[in-house]
C-alpha positions as CSV (number, residue, x, y, z in Angstrom):
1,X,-26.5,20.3,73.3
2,X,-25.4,16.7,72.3
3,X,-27.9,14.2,70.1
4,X,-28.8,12.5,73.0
5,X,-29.6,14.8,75.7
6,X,-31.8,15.9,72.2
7,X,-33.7,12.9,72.1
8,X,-33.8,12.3,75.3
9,X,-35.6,15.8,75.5
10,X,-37.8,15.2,72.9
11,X,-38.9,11.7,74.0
12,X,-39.9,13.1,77.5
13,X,-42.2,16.0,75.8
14,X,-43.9,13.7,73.7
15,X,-44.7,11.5,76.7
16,X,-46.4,14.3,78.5
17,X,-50.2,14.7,77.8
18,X,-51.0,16.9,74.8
19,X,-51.9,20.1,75.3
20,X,-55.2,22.0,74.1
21,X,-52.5,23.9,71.5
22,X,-51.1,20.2,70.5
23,X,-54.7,19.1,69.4
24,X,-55.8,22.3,67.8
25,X,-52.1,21.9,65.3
26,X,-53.4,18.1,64.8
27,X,-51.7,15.7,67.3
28,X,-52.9,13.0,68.3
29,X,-52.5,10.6,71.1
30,X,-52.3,7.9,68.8
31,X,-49.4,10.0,66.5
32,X,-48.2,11.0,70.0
33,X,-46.9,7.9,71.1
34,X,-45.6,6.8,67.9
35,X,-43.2,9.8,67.2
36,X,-42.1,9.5,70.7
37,X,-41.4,5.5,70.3
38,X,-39.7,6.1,67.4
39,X,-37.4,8.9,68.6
40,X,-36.9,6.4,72.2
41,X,-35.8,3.7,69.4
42,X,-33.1,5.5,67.9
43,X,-32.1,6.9,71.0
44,X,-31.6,3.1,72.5
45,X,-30.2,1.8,69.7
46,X,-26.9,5.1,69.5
47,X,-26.4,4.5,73.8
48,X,-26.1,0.5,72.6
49,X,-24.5,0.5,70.0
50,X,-22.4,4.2,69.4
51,X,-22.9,6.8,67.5
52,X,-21.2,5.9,64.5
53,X,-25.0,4.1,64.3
54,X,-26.6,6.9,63.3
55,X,-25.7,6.5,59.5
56,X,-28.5,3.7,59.8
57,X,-30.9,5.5,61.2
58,X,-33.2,7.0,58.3
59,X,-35.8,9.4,60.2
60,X,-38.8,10.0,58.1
61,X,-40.5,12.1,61.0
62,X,-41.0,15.3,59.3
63,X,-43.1,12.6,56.3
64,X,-44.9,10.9,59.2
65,X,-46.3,14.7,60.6
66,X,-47.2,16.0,57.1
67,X,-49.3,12.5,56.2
68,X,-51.2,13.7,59.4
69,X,-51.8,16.9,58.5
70,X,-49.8,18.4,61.8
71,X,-49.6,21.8,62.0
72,X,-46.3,24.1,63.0
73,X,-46.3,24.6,66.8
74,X,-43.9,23.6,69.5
75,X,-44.0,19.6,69.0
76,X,-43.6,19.7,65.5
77,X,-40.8,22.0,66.2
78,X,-39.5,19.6,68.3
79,X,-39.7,16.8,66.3
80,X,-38.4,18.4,63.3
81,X,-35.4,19.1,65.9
82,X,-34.8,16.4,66.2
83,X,-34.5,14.9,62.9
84,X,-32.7,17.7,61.6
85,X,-30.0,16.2,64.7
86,X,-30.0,12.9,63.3
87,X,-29.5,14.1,59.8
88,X,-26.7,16.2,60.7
89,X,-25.4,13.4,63.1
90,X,-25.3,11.2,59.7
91,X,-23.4,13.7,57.4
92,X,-20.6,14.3,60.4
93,X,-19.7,11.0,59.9
């Protein structure tokens, strides 16, 4: 699976409704909707400008969860994905 389809995967999860699961590992609608922004953000800015943009992109999410307290469970793993993508995406370059 290429980085976008990726994000793009991970951006339509987050905007679904959290589960009962999702609140009992900490989530939050508030945390929700920033993770997923964040993730559509760099996902805008690599269709607009390449992907040779990634090596500006500095994802912080897996810092973001922990400050939150979020537990391990199928967002996290998501999100973690997803930055693991983005990091790998920077050191191909």
């Amino acid at each position: 699976m290429d980085l976008l389809t990726s994000l793009d995967e991970a951006v339509a999860a987050l905007k679904e409704p959290l589960r009962q699961r999702d609140i009992a590992e900490g989530w939050t609608d508030d945390l929700r909707r920033e993770l997923q922004e964040e993730i559509s953000i760099s996902c805008s800015v690599l269709r607009r400008h390449g992907q040779g943009m990634v090596r500006h992109l500095r994802p912080r999410l897996d810092e973001w969860m922990e400050r939150e307290a979020v537990q391990p469970g199928r967002l996290r793993h998501l999100v973690l994905d997803v930055q693991r993508r983005l990091v790998d995406a920077r050191s191909a370059i």
